[in-house]
C-alpha positions as a Markdown table, in Angstrom:
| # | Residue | x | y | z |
|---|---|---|---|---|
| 1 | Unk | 99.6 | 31.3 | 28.0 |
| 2 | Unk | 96.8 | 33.1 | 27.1 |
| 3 | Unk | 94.7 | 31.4 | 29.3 |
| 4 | Unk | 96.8 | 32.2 | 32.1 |
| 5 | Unk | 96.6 | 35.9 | 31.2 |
| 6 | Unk | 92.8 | 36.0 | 30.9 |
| 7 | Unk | 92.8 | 34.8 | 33.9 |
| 8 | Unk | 95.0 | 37.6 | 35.7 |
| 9 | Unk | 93.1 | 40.1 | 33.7 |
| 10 | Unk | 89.7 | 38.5 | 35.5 |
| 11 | Unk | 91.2 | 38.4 | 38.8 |
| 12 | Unk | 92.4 | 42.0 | 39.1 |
| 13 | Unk | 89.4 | 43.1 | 38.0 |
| 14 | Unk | 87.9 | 41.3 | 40.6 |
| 15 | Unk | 89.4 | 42.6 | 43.4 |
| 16 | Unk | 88.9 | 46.3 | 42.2 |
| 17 | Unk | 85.4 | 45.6 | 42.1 |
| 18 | Unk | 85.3 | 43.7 | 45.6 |
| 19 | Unk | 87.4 | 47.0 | 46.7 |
| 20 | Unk | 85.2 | 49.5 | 45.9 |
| 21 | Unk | 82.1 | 47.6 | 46.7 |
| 22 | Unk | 83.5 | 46.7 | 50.5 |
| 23 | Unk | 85.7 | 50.6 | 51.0 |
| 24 | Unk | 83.0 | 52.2 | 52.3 |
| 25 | Unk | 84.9 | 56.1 | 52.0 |
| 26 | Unk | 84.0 | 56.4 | 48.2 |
| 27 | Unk | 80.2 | 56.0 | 49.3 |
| 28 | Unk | 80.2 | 58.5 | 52.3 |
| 29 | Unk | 82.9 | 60.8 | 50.9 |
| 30 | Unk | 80.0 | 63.1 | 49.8 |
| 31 | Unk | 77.7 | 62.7 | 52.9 |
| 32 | Unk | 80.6 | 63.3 | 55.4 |
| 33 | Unk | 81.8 | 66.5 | 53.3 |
| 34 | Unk | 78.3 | 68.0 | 53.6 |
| 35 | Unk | 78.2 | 67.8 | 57.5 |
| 36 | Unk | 81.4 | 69.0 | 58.1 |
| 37 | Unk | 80.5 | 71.8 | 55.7 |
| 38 | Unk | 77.4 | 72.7 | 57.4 |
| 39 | Unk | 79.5 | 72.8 | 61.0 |
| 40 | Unk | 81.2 | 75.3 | 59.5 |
| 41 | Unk | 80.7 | 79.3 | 60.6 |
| 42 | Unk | 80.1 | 81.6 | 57.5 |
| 43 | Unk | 79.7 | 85.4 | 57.7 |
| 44 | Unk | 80.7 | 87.8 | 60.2 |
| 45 | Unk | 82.5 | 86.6 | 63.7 |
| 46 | Unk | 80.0 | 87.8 | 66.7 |
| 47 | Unk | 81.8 | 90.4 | 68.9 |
| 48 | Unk | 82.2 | 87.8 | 72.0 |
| 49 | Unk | 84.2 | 85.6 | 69.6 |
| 50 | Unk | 86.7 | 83.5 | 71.5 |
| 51 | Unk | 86.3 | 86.4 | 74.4 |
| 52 | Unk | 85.6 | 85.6 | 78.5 |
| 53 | Unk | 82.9 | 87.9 | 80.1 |
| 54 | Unk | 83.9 | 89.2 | 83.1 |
| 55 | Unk | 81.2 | 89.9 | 85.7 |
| 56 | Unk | 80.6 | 92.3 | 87.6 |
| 57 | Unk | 81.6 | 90.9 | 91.0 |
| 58 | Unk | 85.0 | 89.8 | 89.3 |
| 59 | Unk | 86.1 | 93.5 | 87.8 |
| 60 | Unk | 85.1 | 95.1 | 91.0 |
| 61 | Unk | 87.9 | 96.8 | 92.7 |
| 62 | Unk | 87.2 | 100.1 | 94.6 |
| 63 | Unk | 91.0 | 100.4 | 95.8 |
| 64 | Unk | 93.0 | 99.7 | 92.9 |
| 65 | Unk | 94.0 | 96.1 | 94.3 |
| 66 | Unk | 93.1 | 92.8 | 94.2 |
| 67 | Unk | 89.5 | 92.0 | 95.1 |
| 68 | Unk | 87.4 | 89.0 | 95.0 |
| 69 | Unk | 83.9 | 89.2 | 95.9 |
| 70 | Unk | 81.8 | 86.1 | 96.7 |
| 71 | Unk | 77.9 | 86.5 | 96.5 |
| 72 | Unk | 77.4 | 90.5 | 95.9 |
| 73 | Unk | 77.5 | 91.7 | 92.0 |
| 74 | Unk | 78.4 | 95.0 | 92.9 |
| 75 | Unk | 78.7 | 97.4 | 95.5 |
| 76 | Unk | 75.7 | 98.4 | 97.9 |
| 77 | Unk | 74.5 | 102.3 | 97.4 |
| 78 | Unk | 75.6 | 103.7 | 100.6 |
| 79 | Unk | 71.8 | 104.8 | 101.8 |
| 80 | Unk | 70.8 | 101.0 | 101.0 |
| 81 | Unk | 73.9 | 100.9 | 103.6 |
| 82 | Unk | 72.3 | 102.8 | 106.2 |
| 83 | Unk | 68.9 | 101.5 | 106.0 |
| 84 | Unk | 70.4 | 98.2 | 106.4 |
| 85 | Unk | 70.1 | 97.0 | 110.4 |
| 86 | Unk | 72.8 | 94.9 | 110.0 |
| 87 | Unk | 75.4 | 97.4 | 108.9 |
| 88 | Unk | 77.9 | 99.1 | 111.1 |
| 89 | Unk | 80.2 | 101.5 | 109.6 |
| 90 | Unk | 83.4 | 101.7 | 107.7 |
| 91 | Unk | 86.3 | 99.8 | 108.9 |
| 92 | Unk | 89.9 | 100.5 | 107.2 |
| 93 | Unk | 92.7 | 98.3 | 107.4 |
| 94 | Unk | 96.3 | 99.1 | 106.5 |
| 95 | Unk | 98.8 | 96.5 | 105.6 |
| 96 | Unk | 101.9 | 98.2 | 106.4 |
| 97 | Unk | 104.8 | 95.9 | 106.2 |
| 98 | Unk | 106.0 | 92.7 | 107.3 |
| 99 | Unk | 109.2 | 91.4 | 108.7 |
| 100 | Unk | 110.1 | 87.6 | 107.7 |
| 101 | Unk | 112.1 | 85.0 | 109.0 |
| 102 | Unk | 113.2 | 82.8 | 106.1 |
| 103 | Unk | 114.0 | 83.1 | 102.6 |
| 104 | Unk | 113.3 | 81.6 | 99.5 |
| 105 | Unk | 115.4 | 78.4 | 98.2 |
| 106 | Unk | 117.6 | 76.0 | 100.1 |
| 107 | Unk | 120.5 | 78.2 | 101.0 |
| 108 | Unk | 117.8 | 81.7 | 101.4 |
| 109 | Unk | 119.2 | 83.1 | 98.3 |
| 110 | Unk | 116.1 | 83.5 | 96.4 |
| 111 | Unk | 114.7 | 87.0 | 96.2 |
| 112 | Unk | 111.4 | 86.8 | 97.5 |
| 113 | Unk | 108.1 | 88.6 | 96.1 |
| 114 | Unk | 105.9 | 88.6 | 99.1 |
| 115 | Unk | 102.1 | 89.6 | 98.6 |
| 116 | Unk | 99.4 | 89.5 | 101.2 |
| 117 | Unk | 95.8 | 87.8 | 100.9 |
| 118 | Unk | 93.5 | 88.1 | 103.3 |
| 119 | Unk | 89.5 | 87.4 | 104.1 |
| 120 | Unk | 86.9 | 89.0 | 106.1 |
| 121 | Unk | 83.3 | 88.4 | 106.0 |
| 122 | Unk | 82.4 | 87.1 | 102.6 |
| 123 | Unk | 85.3 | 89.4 | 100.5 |
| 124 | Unk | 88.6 | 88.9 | 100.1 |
| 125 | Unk | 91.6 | 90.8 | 98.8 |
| 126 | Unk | 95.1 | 90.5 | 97.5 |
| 127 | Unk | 97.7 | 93.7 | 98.0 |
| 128 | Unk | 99.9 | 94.4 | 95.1 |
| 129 | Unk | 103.3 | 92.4 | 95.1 |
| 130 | Unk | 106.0 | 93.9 | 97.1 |
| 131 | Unk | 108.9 | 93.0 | 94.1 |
| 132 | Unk | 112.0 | 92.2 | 95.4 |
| 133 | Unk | 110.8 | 92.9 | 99.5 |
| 134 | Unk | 112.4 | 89.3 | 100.2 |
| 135 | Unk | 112.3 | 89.3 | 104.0 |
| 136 | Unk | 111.0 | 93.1 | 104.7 |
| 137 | Unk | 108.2 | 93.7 | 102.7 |
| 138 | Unk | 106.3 | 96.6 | 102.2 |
| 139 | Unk | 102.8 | 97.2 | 100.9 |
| 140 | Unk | 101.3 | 100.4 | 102.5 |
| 141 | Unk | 98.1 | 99.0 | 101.2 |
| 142 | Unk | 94.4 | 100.8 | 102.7 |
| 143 | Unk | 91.1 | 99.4 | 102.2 |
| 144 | Unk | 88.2 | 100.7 | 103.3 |
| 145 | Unk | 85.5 | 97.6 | 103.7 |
| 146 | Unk | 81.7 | 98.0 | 104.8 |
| 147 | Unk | 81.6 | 96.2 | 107.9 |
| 148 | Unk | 78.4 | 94.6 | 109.0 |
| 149 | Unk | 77.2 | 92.4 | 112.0 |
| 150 | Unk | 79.2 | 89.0 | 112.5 |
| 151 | Unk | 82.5 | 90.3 | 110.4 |
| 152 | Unk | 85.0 | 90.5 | 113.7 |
| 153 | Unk | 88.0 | 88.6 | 112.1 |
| 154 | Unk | 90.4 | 88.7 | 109.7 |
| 155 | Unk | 92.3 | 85.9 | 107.9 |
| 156 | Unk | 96.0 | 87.1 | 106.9 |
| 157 | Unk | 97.8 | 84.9 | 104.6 |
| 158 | Unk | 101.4 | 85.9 | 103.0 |
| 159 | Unk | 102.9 | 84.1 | 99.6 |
| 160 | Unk | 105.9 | 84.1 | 97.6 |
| 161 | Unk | 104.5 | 84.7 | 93.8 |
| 162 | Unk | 106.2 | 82.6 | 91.7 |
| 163 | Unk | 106.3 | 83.0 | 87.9 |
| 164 | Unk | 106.3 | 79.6 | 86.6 |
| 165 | Unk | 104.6 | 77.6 | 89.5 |
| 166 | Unk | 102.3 | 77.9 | 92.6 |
| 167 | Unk | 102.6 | 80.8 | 94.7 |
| 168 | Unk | 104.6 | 79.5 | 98.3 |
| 169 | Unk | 103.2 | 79.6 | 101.8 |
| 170 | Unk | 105.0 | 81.8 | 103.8 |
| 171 | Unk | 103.1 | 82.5 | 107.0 |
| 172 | Unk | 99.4 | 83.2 | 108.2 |
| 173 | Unk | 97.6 | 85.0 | 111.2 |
| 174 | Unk | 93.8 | 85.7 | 112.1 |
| 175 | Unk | 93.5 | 88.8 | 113.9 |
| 176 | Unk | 89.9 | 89.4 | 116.0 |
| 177 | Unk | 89.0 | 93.0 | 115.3 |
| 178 | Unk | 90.0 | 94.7 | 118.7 |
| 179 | Unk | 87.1 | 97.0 | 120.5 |
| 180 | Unk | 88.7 | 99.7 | 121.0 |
| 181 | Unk | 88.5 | 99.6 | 117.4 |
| 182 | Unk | 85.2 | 99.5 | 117.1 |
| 183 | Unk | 84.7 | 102.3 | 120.0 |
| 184 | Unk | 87.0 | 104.6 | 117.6 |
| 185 | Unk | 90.5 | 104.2 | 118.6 |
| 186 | Unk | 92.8 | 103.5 | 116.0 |
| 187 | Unk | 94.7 | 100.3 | 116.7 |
| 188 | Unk | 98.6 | 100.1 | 115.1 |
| 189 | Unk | 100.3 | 96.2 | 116.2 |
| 190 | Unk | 102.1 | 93.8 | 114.9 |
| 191 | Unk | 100.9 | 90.3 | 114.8 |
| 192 | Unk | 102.8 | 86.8 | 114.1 |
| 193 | Unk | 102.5 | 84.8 | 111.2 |
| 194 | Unk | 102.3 | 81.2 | 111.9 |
| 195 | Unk | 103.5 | 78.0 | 109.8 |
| 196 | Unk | 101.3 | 75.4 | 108.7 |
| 197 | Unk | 103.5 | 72.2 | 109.8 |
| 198 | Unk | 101.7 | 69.8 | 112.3 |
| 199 | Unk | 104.5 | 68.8 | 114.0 |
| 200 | Unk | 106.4 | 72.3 | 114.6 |
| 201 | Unk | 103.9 | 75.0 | 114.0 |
| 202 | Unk | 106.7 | 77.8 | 113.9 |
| 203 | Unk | 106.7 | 81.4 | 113.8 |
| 204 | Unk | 108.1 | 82.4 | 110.4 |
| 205 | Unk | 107.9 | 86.0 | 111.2 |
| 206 | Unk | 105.5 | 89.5 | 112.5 |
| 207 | Unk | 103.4 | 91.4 | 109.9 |
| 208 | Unk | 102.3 | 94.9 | 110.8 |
| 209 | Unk | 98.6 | 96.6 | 110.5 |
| 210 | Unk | 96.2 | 99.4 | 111.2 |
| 211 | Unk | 93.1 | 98.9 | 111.8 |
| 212 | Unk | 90.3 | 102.1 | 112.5 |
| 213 | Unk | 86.8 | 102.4 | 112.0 |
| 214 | Unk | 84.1 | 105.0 | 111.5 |
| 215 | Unk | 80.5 | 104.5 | 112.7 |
| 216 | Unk | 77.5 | 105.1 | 110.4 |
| 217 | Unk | 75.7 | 107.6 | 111.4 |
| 218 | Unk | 71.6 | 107.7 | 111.2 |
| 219 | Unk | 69.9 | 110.1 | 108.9 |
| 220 | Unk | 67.0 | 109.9 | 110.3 |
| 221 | Unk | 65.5 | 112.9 | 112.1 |
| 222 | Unk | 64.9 | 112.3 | 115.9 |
| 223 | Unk | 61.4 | 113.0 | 117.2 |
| 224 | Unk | 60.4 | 113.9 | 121.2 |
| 225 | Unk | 59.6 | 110.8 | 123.2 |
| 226 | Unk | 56.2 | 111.7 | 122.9 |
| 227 | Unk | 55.6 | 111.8 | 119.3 |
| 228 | Unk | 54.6 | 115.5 | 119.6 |
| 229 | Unk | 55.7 | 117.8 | 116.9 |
| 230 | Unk | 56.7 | 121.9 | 117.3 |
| 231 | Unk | 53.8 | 123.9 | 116.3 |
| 232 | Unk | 54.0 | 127.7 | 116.8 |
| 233 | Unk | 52.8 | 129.4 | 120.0 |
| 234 | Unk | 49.1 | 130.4 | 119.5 |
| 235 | Unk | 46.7 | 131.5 | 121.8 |
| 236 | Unk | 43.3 | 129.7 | 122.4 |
| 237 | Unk | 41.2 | 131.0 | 119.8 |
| 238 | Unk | 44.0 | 129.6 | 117.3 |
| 239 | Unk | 45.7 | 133.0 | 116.2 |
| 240 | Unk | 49.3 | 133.0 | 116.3 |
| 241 | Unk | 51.7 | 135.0 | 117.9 |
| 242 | Unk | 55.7 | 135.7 | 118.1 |
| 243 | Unk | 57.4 | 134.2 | 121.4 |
| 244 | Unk | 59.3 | 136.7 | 123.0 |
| 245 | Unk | 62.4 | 134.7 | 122.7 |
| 246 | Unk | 62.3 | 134.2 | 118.7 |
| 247 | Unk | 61.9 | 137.9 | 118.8 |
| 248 | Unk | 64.9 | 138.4 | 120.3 |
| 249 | Unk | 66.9 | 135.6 | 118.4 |
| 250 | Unk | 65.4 | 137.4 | 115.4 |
| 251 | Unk | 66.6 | 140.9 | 116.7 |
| 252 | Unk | 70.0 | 139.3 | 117.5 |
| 253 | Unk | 70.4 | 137.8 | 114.0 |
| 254 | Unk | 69.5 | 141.4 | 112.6 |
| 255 | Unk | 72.2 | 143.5 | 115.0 |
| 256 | Unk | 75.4 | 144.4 | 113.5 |
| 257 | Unk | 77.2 | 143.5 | 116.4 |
| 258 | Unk | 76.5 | 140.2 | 116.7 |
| 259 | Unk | 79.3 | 138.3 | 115.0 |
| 260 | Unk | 79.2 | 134.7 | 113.6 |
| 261 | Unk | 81.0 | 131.9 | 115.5 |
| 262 | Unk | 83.7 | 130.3 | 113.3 |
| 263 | Unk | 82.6 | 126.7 | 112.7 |
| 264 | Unk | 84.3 | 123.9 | 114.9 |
| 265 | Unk | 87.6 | 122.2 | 113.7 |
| 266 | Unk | 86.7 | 118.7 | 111.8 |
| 267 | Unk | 89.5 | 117.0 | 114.4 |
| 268 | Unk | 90.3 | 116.9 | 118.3 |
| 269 | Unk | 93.7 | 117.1 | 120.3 |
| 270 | Unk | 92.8 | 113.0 | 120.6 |
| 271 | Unk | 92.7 | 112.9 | 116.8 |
| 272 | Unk | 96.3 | 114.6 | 116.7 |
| 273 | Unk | 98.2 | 112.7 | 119.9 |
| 274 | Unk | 96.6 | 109.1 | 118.3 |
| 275 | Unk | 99.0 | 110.1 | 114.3 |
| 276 | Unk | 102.1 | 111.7 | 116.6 |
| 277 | Unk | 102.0 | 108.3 | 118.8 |
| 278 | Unk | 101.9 | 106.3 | 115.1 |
| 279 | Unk | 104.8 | 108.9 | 113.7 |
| 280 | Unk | 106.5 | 110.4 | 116.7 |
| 281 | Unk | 108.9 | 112.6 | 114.0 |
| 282 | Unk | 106.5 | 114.3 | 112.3 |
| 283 | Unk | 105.5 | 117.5 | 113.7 |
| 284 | Unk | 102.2 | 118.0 | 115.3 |
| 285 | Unk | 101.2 | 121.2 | 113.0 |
| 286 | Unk | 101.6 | 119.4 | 110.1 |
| 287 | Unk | 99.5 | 116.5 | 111.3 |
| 288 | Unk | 97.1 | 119.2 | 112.5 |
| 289 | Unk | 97.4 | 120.2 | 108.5 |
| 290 | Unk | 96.8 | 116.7 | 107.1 |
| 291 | Unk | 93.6 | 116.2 | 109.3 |
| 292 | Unk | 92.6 | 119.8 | 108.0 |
| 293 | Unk | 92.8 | 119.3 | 104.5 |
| 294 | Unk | 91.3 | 115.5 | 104.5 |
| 295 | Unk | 88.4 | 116.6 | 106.8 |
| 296 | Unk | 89.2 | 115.5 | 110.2 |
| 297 | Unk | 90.0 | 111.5 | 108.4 |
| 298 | Unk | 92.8 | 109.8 | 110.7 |
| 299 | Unk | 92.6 | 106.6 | 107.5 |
| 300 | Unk | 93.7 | 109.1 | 105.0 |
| 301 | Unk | 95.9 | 110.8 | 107.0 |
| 302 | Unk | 97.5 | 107.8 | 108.4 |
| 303 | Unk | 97.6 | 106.4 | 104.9 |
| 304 | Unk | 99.0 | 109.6 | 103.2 |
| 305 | Unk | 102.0 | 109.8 | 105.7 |
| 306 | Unk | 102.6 | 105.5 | 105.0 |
| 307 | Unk | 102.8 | 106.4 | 101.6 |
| 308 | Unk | 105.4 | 109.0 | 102.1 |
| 309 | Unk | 107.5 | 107.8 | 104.7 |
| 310 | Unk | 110.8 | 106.9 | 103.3 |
């Protein structure tokens, strides 16, 4: 009997020897604690803790709307503009509304929430989301892009936002910039918006837009064809003297009489038939008031009375 104990007393102490020579955890407990210790960050957080830094090209957005810029950091000074060759002028588009053909869900019950994205040249934007529109959106969105040499078409495409999964393809359009656009008409038409199934391509429905542009125009003074520049009239020996016609421009400036001319209005008859053909209701002298007060700009006039048309 006591034999046989001895001998369980020798075997269990045995194995808890052979257990904590073979477990190899009570030999890097202290090794492993020290690395994950030094991992860890002591002191004061840095200010960009756990924070994204937004670019500029991705927080640029001179309208108010959706933008998304693809190989510019930030918007061009506008005499960098006008020394570049390659720039035209400023062309605005307005997304005005859109009239759909089908709704959202199998039976069209869905309340749609249409927005617009579109491309040209190497920017693209999104208009705000017309809540609720369903299958007459609205968005009375203006942008006002710098167009430059090669940018002649624009890439329309219309979703459904959706809250918990992808936004839905509704319909999409690439419209060639007319022109008569370019030449300084403004240029109101509807265009279709086209499906994206190979086997019936369909119409699912017209969106409307306005498209106008505005020239640059060079700062650069102009200079005779010869190169020659005005000197005053002299005589041979190099003395100068008056030309009888300043003398009379000077005598006229001087005379009470004379009165000034009022300075010419910042807008044509063209300028106000072009916004009563857009909005035949409104009355001509309060379009003639709008292109007063904005400076002679059909875009902001055009774009004010969108904004408050009922």
């Amino acid at each position: 009997m006591a034999s046989a104990a001895a001998s369980s007393n020798y075997n269990a102490s045995a194995g808890a020897a052979s257990y904590a020579t073979t477990n190899p955890s009570n030999d890097d407990r202290g090794p492993k604690f020290n690395e994950y210790r030094s991992r860890v960050m002591l002191g004061d957080l840095p200010q960009d803790f756990l924070r994204i830094q937004l670019v500029q090209a991705q927080i640029f957005d001179p309208m108010g709307h959706g933008m998304r810029q693809q190989g510019y950091g930030s918007a061009p000074h506008p005499q960098q503009l006008q020394q570049n060759p390659n720039f035209l002028g400023y062309f605005t588009l307005t997304i005005a509304e859109a009239k759909l053909i089908k709704s959202a869900g199998l039976l069209g019950l869905i309340k749609m929430d249409p927005y617009v994205s579109f491309r040209i040249g190497h920017v693209s934007y999104d208009t705000q989301t017309a809540s609720g529109g369903g299958k007459n959106p609205q968005w009375k969105a203006s942008y006002r892009i710098n167009l430059f040499k090669g940018m002649d078409k624009i890439h329309l495409i219309v979703y459904d936002q959706r809250n918990f999964t992808e936004d839905s393809f509704i319909g999409e359009c690439e419209v060639t910039i007319p022109r008569e656009v370019i030449e300084g008409e403004t240029r109101q038409q509807w265009y279709q918006l086209m499906g994206r199934q190979a086997n019936a391509n369909e119409i699912q429905g017209d969106i409307l837009i306005i498209m106008s542009f505005m020239p640059v125009r060079s700062s650069h003074p102009t200079t005779p064809a010869n190169g020659a520049t005005s000197t005053p009239a002299g005589n041979a020996t190099g003395s100068t003297q008056p030309a009888p016609h300043a003398t009379e421009q000077s005598a006229a400036q001087h005379s009470p009489s004379v009165t000034p001319k009022p300075p010419p209005l910042p807008y044509s008859e063209d300028d106000i038939r072009t916004v009563k053909e857009m909005f035949p209701n409104v009355d001509e002298h309060f379009i003639s008031e709008l292109l007063k007060q904005h400076g002679g700009n059909k875009d902001l006039v055009v774009n004010h009375l969108l904004q408050n048309a009922v």
